[in-house]
N, C-alpha and C positions, 0 to 999 in steps of 0.2 A: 669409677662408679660401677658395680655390681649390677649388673642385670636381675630384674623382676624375678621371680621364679614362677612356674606356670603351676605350683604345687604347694596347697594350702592343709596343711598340718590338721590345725583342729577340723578343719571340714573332716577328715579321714579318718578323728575320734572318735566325733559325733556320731558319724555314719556307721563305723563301727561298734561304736554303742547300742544301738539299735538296732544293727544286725543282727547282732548275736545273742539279744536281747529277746528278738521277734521269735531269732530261730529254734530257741530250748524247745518251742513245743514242736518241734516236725516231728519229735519221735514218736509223740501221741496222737497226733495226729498220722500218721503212715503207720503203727503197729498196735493202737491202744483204744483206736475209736468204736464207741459202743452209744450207737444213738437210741435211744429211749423213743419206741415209737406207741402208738396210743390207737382206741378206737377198735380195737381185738376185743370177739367172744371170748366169754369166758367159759370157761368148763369145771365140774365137779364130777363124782363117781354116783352120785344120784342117794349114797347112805353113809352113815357114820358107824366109826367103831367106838366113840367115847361119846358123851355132851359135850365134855370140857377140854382144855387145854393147861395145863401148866406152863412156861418158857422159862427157869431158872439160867441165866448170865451171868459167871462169876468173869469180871472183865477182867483181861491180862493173865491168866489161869492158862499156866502151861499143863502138857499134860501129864510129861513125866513124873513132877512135884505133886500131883496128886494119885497118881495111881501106883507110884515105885515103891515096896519096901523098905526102908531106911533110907528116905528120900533127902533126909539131911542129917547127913552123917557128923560134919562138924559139931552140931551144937549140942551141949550137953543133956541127957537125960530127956532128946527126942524121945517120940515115939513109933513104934516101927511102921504105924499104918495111920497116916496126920489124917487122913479121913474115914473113917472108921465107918460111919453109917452109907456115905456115896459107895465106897469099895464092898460093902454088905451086899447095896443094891446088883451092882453088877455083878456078882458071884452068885447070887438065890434066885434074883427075881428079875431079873432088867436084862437088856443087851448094851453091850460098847464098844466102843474105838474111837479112832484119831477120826476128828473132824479137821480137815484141812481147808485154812484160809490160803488167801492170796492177798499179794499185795495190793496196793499198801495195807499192813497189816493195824490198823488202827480201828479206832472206836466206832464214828459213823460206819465206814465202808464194810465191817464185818458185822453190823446190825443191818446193814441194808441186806447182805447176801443172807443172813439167817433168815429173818422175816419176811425180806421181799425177792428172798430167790434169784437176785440177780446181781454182778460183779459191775460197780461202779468204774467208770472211766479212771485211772489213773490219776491223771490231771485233776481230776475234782476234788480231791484233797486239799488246792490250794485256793480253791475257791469258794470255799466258807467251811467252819469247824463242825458247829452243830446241827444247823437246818440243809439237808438236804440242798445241792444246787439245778436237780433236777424229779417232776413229778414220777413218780414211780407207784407202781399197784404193791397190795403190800398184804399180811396175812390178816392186820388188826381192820385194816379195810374190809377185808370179806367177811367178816367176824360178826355176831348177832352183837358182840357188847365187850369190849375188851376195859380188863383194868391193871394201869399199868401203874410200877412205884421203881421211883430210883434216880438218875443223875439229870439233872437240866440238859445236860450236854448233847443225851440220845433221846429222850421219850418224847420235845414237841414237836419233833420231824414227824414221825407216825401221825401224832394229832392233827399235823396240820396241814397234812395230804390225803386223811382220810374224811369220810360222810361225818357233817359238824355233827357233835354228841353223840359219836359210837364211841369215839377210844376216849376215856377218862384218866387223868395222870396226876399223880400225889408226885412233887419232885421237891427235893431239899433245898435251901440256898446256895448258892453260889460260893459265897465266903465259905460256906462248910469245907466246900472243895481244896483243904491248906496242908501241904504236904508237910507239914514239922508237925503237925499233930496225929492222934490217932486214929487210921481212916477205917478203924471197926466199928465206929460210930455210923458212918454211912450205909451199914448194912445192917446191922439193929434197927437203922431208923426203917430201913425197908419193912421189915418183921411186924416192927411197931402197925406201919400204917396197915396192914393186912388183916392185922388182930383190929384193928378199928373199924376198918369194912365191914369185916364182920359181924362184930356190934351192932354198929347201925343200920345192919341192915336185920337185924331184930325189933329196930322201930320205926321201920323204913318201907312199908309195902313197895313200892316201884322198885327201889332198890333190891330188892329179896326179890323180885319176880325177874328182874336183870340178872339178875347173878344164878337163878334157876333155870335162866332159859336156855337152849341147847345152844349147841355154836359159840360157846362165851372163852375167852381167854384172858389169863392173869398172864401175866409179864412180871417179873418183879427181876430187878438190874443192879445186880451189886457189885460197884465200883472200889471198896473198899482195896481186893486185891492188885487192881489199876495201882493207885496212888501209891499204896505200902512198896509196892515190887519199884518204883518209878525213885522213893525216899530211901528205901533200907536194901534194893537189890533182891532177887527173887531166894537165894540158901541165904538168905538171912531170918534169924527168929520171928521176927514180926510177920515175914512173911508166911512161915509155917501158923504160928498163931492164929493169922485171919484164914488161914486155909480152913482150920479146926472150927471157926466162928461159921464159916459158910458153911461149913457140912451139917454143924449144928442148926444154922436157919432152915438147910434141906430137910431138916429130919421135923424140926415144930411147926414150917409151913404144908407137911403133909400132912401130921396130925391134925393140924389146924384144918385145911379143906378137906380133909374124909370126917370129921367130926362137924363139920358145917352139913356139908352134901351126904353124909351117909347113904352111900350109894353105888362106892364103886366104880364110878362113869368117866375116871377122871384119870386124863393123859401126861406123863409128866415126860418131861425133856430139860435134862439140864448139861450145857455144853460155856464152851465160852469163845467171845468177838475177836481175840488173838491171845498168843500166850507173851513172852517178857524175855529177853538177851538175859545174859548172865550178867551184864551192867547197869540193866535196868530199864532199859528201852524195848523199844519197839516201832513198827514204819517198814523195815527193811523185809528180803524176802528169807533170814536166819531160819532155820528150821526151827530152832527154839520158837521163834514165833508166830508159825504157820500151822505148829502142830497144837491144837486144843481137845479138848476132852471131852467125850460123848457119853453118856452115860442115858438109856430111855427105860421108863419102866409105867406100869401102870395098864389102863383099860386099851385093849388093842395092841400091845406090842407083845411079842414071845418073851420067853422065858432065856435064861444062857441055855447054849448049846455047844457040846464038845468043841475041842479045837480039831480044825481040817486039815485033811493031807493031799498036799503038803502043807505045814503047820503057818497059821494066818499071822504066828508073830517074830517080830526080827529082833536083833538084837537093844532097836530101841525099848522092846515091850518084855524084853526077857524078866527084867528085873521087876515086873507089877506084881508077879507071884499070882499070876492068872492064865498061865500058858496049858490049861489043860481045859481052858474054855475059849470059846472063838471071838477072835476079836475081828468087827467088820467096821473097815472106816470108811468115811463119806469125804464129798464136796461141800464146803460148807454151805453151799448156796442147794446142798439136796436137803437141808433140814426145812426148808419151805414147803417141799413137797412131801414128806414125809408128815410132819404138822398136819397140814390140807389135807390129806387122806386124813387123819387119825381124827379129824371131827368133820369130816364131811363139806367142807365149802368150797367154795369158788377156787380156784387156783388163781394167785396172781398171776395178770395176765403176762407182765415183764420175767417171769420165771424163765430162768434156764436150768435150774435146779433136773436132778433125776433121783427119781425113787429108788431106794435101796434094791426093791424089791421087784423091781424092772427086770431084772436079769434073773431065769430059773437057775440058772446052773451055780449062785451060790446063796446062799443065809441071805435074807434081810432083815428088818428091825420090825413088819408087823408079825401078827398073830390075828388073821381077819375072821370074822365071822361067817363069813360066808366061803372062807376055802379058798383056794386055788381061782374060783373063777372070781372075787374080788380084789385080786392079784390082777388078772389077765384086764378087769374092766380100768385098775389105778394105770396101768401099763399104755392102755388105747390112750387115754386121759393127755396123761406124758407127751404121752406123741402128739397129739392132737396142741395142747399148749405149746411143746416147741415147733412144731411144723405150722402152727399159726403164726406165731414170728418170725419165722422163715419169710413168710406168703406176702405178710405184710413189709419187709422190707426188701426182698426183692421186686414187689410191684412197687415200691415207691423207688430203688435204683433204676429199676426197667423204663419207669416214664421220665427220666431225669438224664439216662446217660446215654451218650451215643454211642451206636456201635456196641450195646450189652453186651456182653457175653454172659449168659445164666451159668449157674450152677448144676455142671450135666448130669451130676448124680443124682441130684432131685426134678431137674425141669427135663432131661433126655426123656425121647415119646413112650411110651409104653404100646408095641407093637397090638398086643392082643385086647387092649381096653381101650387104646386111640386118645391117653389121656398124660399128662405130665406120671413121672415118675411117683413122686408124692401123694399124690392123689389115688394111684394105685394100689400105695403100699397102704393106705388108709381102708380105701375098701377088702383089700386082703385081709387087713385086721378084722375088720367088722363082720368082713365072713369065716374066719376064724372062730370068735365069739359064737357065733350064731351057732357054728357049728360044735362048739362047748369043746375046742379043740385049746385049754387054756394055756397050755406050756407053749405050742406054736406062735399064736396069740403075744405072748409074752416077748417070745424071740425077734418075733417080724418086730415088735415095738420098740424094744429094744435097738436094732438095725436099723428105724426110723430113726429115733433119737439121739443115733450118732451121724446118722448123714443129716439130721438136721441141725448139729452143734457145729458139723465139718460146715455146713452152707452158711450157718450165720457167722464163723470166723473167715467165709470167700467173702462174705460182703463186706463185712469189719473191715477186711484190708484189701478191698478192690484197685484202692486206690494210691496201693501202695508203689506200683511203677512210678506212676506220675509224680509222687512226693519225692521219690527215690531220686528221680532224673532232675527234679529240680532243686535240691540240696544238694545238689552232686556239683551241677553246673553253677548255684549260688558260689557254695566254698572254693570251687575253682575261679570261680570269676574274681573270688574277694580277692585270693590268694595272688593273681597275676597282676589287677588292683590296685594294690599293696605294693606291689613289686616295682610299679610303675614310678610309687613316690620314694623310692631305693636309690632306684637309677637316674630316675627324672629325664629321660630321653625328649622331652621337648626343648628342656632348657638346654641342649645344646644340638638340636637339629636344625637344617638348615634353611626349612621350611617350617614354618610355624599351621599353616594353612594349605588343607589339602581339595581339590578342585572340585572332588566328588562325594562331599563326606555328607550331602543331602540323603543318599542314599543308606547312607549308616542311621541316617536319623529316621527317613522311614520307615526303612525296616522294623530297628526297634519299637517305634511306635505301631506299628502293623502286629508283631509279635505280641505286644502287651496287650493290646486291643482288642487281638483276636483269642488271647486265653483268657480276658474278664469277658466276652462275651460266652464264650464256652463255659466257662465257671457259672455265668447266670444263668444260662440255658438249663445248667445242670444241678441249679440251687446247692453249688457247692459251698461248703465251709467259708465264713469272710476272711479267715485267714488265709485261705489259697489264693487271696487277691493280692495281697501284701504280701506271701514268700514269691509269686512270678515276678512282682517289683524288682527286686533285688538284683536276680540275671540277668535280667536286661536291662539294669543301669549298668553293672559291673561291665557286661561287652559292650555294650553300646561304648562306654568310654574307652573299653581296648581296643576295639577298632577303629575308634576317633584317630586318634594317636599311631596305632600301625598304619594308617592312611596319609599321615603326615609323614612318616619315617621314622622308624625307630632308632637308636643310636645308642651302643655300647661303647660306654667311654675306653678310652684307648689305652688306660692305666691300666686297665683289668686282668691279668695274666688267667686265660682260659684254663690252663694246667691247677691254678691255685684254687680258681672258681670249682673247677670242677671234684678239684677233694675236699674241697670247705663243702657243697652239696653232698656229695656222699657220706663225710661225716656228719651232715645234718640227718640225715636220710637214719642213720644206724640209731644217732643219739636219741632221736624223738622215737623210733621204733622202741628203743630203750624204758625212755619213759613210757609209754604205753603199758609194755609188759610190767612194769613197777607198779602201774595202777592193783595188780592182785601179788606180787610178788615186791614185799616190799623193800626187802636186802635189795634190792636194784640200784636206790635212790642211796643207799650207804655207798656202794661200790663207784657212783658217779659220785658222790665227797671223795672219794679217791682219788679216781680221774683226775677231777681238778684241781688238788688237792698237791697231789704228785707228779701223775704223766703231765699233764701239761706243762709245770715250772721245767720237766727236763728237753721242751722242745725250745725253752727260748733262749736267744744268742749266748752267748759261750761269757763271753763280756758280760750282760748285765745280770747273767745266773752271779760270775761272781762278784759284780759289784754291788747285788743286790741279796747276796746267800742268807745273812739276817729276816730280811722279808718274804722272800721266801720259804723259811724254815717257820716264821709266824702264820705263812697262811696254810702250808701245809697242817701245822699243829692246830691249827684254829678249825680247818675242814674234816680231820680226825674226828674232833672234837663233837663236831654237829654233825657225823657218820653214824656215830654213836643211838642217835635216837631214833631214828625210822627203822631199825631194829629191836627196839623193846618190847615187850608184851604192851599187846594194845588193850587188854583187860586190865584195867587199875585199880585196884580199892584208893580210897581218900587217903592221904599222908601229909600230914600238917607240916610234920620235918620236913621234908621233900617241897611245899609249898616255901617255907619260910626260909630251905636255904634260896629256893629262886630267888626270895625278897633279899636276901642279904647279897647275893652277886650282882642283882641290879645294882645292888648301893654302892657294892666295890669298882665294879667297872666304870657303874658313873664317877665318881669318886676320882680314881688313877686318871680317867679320858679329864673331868674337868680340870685336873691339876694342869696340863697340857694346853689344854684348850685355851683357860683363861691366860697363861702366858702368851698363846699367841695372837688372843683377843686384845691383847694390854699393845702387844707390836703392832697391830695393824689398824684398830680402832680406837684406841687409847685407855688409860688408866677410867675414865669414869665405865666406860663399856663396859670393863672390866669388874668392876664393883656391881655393877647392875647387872649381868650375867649372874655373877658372883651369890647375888640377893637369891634371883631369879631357881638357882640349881639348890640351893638351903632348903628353899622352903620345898621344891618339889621332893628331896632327899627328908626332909621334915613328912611329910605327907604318905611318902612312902613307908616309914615307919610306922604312922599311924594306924596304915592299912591292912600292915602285916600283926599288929597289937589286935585292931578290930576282927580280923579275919580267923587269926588265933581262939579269940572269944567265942564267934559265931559256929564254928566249927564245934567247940569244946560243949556248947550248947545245944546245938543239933543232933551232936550224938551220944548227948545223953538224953536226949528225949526233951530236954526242956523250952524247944520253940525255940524263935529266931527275938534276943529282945531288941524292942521298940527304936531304941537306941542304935543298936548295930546297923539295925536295915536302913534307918535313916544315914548315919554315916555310912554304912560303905556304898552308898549311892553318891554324896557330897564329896566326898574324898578325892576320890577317879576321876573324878568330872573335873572338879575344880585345878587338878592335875595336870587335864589333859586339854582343857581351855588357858592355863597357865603358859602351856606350849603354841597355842594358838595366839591367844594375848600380846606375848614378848615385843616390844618392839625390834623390828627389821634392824634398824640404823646400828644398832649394839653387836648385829649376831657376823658371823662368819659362818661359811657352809657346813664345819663341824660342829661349831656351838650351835647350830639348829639343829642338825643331825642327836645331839644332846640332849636338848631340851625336848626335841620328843618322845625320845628314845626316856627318857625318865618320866615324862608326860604321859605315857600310855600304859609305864610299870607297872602300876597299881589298880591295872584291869589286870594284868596277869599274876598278880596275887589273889585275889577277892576270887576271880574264875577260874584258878588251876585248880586241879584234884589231887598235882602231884608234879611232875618234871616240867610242866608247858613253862615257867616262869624260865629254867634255864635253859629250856630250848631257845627261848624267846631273849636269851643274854646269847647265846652260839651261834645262835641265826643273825642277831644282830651286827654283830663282832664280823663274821663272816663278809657283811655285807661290806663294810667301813674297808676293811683291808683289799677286799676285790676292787673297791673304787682305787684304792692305792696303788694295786699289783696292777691292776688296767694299763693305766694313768703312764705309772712309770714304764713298763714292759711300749706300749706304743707311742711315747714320746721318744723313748730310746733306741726303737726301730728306726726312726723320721731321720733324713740328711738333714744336716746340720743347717743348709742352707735353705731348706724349705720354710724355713721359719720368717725368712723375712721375702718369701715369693707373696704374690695375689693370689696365686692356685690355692695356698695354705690355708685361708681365707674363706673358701668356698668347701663345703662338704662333697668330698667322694667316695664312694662307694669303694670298700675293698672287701678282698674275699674272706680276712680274718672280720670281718664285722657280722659274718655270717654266726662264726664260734663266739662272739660276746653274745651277740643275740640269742644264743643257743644255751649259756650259763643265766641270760636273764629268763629265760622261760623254764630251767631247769631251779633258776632259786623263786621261781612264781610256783613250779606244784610242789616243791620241797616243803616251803613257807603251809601247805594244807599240810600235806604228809607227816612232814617230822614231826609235830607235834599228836602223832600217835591216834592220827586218823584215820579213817578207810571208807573206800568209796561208799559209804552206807550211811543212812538216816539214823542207825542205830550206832553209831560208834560214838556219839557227842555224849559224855556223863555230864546228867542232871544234877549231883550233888553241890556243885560252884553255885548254880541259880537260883537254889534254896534260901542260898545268905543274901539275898536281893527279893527276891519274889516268894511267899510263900502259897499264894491263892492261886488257883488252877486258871493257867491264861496262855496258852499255846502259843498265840501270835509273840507274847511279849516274851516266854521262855526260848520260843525260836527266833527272836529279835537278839538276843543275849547271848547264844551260843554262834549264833552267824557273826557277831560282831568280834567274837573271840576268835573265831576263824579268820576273820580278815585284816585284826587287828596287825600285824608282822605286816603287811603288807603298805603299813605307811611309812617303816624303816624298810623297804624295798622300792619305795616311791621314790626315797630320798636321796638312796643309793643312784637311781637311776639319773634323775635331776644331777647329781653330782656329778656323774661320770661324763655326758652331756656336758656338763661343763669345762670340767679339766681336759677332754679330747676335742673342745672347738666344736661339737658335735650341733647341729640344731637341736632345738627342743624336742625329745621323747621321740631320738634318733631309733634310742637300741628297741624302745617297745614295737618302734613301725616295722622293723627287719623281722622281730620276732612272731608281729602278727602274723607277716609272711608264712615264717615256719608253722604255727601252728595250727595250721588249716586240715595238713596232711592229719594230725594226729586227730582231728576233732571228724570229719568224714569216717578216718578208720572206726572212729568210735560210735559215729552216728550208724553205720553198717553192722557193728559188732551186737548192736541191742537185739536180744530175742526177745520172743513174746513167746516159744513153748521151750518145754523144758523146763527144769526145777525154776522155783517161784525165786532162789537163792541166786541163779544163775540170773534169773531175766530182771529181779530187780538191780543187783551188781551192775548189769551191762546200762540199764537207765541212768541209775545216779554217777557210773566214769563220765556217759558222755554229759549228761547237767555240771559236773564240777567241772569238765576242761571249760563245757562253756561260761559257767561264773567265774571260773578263775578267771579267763580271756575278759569277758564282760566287768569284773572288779578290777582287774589289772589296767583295763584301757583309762578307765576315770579315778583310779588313786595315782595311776605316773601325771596324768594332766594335774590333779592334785597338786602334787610332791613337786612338778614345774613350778607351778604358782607358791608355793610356801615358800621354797629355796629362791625364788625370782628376786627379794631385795637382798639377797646373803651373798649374791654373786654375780660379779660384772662380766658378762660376755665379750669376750674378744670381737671384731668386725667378721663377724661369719655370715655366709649368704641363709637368710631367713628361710624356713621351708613354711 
């Protein structure tokens, strides 16, 4: 009779689960938090340089594609200059440059920083699409009478955090939002409703005296280029097309309000909320889509001005064919301020934006009336908005934290005035002014405005030691944990129960008790309650157990342990570096591929040289792809040959399979298998017929028909429930292995762009033969006599378990990778989604590509289950060793994230460390999964339960 074990598996999933579930947000928490505080004066320059405001938005509008000469060179019989009127403006009459976003480079988050001057938390992205997850002060708020036209998606956030009936919003339907169709209708309809405004407000007194009053702002938001760039790719025709459509709306809706207003009075701005990846996306921090296009012209802003020396454009701007005028680029969150000057109101108060024209010593974008000193008063302004937020959340940390430590560069004393730093630099300014001293004036504000940006990023991340030390100590603690249920040192200690382990328990409790009352004292985040949880469960139960007595089983060669660790140590460093370098993940198919089969006994190399030569050519094989261009256009061949090597492979494996279904489960098994792989092999044809179609239709423009979208939903599904369905009693653990593996093919038809279907046959194939090369290489290590010991019986721990566990966490990020991914929001092509979804729905388009992502991973569940089996192993043996290891790699990555530095760099480091942790977090509950599927395919030997 077996002894109990002291060490319960699924507890360690669950917990697991939830860990690393809780933990994706420390990074925004420690390097991204940006609290939204309220109850701030507001300030304005006390006059205006226009009435009015224009905001033209051309959404997804890179800038290159609009200001380059032969900006698309491919397509036939372009034209050299696709915008013809905007490129006029900025060459005669306007100023320009790069407006630069930040991540996330999307729709909301780069409307918030235009209009409401401020950089949304990271995180809030994923906490709702269109309305705003938090209140914010905003331009159309301070505004006498704002009217806005354009997409559902951005314009009732503004509405519905500003004074009820200031901002008014003409928005289109929703359905219109359908990327098989043509999204220049989206921007005509913009046109349309503005020419209707106007109208009516020819029989409209209220309305005409709204729209004549000062302080008023049009918005008008056209998405059309969003959608096109998102369907056809940004150098693709359509997409130059609607570039030609928007210049044309810039040019009718000027004529249109100078022939309304005849007047003169009226400020235009036209830029856009992110620009578009060369595949179509956007999200990440790609410079393609950080860099958008500025273009101002109108009442109050200068005219062009020479280009400066040294010369203001780089090799990005060489080619606009505008390098003998200056080009001045902004933050995109300064076109709030820049706005707010040019009609005179309030500056929102949540602004971090800075005026172009803060700084004397280069160009900015007005042309003031008043000179030089209405410079110097926008400049005090500035200061005054961001050293108010300063003020305000330092005095709300100061009464919250112990032990403060301020901001010395703002709060250090000021000897000769006896007053904080800040406050001095303020009256410096105002005696500046006074003293009509406006360029000084300028500078001191200026010098305000970056020790007040440098103070609100000390507060941002005050508290980032703390978070730091306690993800440190969480993922250590998991990692030793883990380690615990490796070794299991209770189940063979020789004390169960240690005399003084009260004190383990106080402690802990004393620990956790005394950081949620510091946390409340300090009205900190509720999430800081729930990450201290974690630490101090993890030691608490290590020191339970070191209190008892540790015990390293006797089997364990120290020598063996300890270069199985250092090869773990190299490998996972490995992978890491593979996250930006991705020949890495080909060179480890190598590895395993080859060095490895030459370290195994001399004997079963050559009793086994066949098998070996298959998984070498098999990992070749899948080397292959985490080296191709991760830029793909659509290729239906390349889809439909995946379709057809699904079908062969299935095909060859069932001829196999069912013979050895027919020896072990009998002839009816056999035949109902047999039914069972027809019809899925039936199914998969259809897929690749529908898939065929929908594609041939989409690009040629003719929509997604009715028919297709309904079936390639029905198809896949009914596939992939067919694999679920089967009954147990028929299957063996390859004919499972089978039926999903053909069960899930027809998502990687329907969703490929292009190779993922044969990655998804090489990935597969790899997995099947590892279970085999395992299987036999560690059966054939074992003395012959262990097989009929009780030790045999019982799971131990050996140092090569450390290198299987090391290949399962290497075919866990290979399974994202190979298939021609990269740690970015923008590397997933939208073209697969199209033939499923045509109406504009984020959740459900990012429902669809995540699921395509994690698909491979239940032919890696299965592999796992399997291996597990054949090695006597307990259940989701090799994931728990694994977890072990990947702690090291998930810390390093948690430490690697920057928050300064290019926008390209700091988002890359976010989404490595989010994808170690979903992989880890999707890996723990697809292997528990792939347990339970393969649980009736396969009878367990008597092995001690964990």
């Amino acid at each position: 009779m077996l002894p109990r074990t002291h060490y319960n598996i699924p507890k360690l999933l669950t917990l697991g689960l939830v860990f690393h579930y809780i933990y994706i947000t420390t990074p925004f928490d420690c390097y991204f938090t940006n609290e939204v505080v309220h109850g701030m004066k507001s300030y304005n320059v006390g006059h205006a340089e226009s009435k009015r405001l224009v905001l033209i938005v051309g959404d997804g509008l890179r800038a290159d594609l609009l200001f380059n000469e032969n900006a698309f060179p491919t397509i036939p019989n372009a034209p050299k200059v696709v915008a013809p009127y905007l490129k006029s403006i900025a060459e005669t009459r306007g100023a320009f440059g790069i407006s630069h976003a930040r991540v996330p480079t999307e729709s909301r988050p780069g409307h918030v920083a235009i209009i409401g001057g401020m950089y949304e938390d990271i995180s809030t992205v994923t906490k709702g699409w269109e309305i705003n997850p938090v209140d914010f002060d905003s331009l159309f708020n301070r505004s006498s009478h704002t009217f806005t036209f354009g997409s559902p998606d951005i314009l009732p956030m503004f509405a519905d955090g500003a004074t009820p009936g200031k901002v008014k919003t003409w928005c289109y339907n929703k359905a219109n939002l359908d990327y098989t169709k043509d999204a220049k209708f989206l921007d005509t309809w913009v046109l349309a409703r503005l020419k209707e405004l106007f109208q009516n407000a020819t029989s409209d007194a209220e309305l005409d005296a709204q729209l004549r009053s000062n302080k008023v702002i049009l918005f008008l938001h056209l998405i059309g280029l969003d959608n096109t760039g998102h369907s056809y790719r940004p150098h693709s025709r359509e997409y130059m097309d609607n570039i030609q459509v928007v210049d044309g709306i810039v040019r009718e809706a000027e004529n249109l309000i100078n022939e309304f207003y005849n007047d003169q009075n009226t400020s235009f701005v036209f830029t856009a909320d992110h620009g578009m990846s060369a595949i179509g996306n956007h999200g990440d921090g790609d410079p393609d889509n950080t860099r958008t296009p500025l273009i101002a012209w109108g009442r109050g802003i200068r005219g062009p001005l020479p280009d400066s020396t040294p010369s203001s454009h780089d090799s990005y701007s060489k080619s606009w064919g505008l390098g003998k005028l200056l080009r001045r680029d902004v933050e995109q969150a300064d076109l709030a301020a820049l706005m707010a000057s040019l009609i005179g109101i309030d500056w929102p108060v949540n602004s971090v934006g800075v005026l172009p024209d803060v700084d004397p010593t280069q160009p900015g974008y007005l042309f003031p009336g008043l000179g030089e000193e209405s410079l110097a008063r926008l400049a005090f302004v500035n200061a005054k908005v961001i050293t108010q937020q300063y003020t305000a959340k330092h005095e709300l940390k100061k009464a919250r934290v112990f032990n403060y430590k301020p901001f010395v560069a703002l709060e250090g004393a000021d000897a000769t005035k006896n007053q904080p730093y800040r406050l001095a630099n303020l009256t410096n300014i105002e005696n500046f002014i006074q003293a009509e001293d406006w360029r000084a004036a300028r500078l001191a504000s200026a010098e305000l405005i970056r020790m007040g940006l440098d103070g609100l990023h000390y507060l941002q991340t005050y508290d980032r030691l703390l978070i730091r030390g306690i993800v440190t100590f969480a993922y250590l603690g998991w990692a030793v944990y883990v380690s615990l249920y490796v070794l299991r040192p209770l189940d063979f200690a020789e004390r169960q129960e240690a005399p003084r382990t009260v004190y383990v328990h106080v402690t802990a409790m004393i620990t956790l008790i005394g950081f949620w009352i510091i946390f409340t004292l300090q009205h900190a985040p509720s999430m800081f309650y729930v990450y201290i949880a974690f630490p101090c469960y993890f030691w608490h139960q290590i020191l339970l157990q070191a209190m008892a007595g540790l015990y390293v089983p006797h089997h364990i060669s120290f020598l063996n342990l300890l270069v199985s660790v250092c090869m773990a140590l190299v490998a996972t460093e490995a992978m890491m570096i593979a996250y930006t370098h991705r020949f890495i993940w080909s060179i480890c198919f190598i590895c395993v591929g080859f060095v490895w089969p030459a370290t195994w006994p001399h004997l079963i190399l050559k009793q086994h040289f066949l098998l070996a030569s298959v998984w070498g050519f098999l990992c070749l094989s899948a080397a292959v792809f985490p080296i191709l261009p991760v830029q793909r256009s659509e290729s239906l061949p390349a889809i439909l040959m995946g379709g057809f090597l699904i079908l062969a492979c299935g095909g060859v494996s069932a001829i196999w399979i069912l013979n050895d279904v027919e020896r072990v489960k009998g002839k009816k098994s056999r035949q109902t298998l047999a039914s069972l792989f027809n019809i899925q092999a039936a199914l998969m044809v259809s897929i690749m017929i529908i898939t065929a179609s929908s594609v041939r239709n989409l690009q040629g423009k003719r929509g997604l028909p009715f028919p297709n979208q309904v079936l390639g939903w029905i198809v896949p599904v009914v596939s992939s429930v067919l694999a679920f369905a089967s009954r147990v009693s028929h299957h063996t653990p390859f004919s499972v292995f089978l039926a999903y593996f053909l069960g899930f093919g027809p998502w990687f038809v329907i969703l490929s762009i292009s190779v993922e279907g044969l990655f998804y046959v090489a990935y597969s194939s790899v997995l099947v033969i590892w279970v085999v090369v395992e299987s036999t290489v560690r059966l054939g290590r074992l003395p012959s006599a262990a097989s009929v010991t009780e030790e045999s019986k019982v799971y131990l721990f050996q140092p090569d378990d450390l290198r299987m566990a090391l290949f399962f966490l290497f075919f866990v990020q290979v399974g994202f990778f190979g298939a021609g991914n990269v740690p970015s929001i923008s590397s997933f092509y939208l073209e697969p989604v199209y033939r499923l979804i045509t109406i504009y729905s984020p959740f459900s388009v990012a429902g669809l590509i995540i699921f395509k992502v994690v698909a491979p991973y239940i032919m890696l569940a299965m592999a796992s289950a399997l291996l597990n089996h054949f090695l006597s192993f307990p259940p989701c043996s090799i994931l728990v060793i694994s977890l072990m290891l990947s702690n090291g790699m998930t810390i390093a990555l948690f430490f690697d994230v920057h928050d300064t530095g290019s926008w390209l760099t700091i988002g890359q480091s976010i989404m490595s460390f989010c994808i170690m942790s979903y992989l880890l977090l999707w890996s723990t509950g697809i292997c528990a999964i792939g347990e339970y599927l393969m649980s009736g395919a396969i009878v367990r030997t008597s092995v001690k339960k964990a």
